[in-house]
N, C-alpha and C positions, 0 to 999 in steps of 0.2 A: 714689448713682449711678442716674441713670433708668435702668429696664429694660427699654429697647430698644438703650442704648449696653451693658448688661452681654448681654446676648442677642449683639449684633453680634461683641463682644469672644469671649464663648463660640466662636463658633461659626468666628472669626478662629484663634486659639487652637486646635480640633480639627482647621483644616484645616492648620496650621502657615503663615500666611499674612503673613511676617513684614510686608512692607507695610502689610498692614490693619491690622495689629497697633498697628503705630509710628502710622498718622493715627487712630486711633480713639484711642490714647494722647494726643498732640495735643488731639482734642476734646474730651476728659474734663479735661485740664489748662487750655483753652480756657473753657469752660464754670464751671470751680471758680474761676477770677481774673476772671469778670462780677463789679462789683459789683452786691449784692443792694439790692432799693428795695421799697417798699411793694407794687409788684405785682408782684411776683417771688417763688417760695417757697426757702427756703433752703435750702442744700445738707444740713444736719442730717438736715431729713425725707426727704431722699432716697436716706439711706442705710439 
């Protein structure tokens, strides 16, 4: 997960902000079913 979507998430998450919650869930689900191609880094190393 980049760590600007687990940052977002965090901080979604302290304020109890269930909206943010749910579309930043979305863009992490969004995000994981790109498929991956030679210049793209894969989700592996970004966890």
């Amino acid at each position: 997960m980049p760590q600007w979507l687990c940052n977002q998430l965090m901080r979604a998450f302290h304020k109890k902000d269930s909206r943010q919650i749910k579309l930043l869930n979305e863009c992490w689900y969004f995000y994981r079913s790109k498929p991956a191609n030679g210049s793209q880094r894969s989700v592996e190393n970004e966890i």
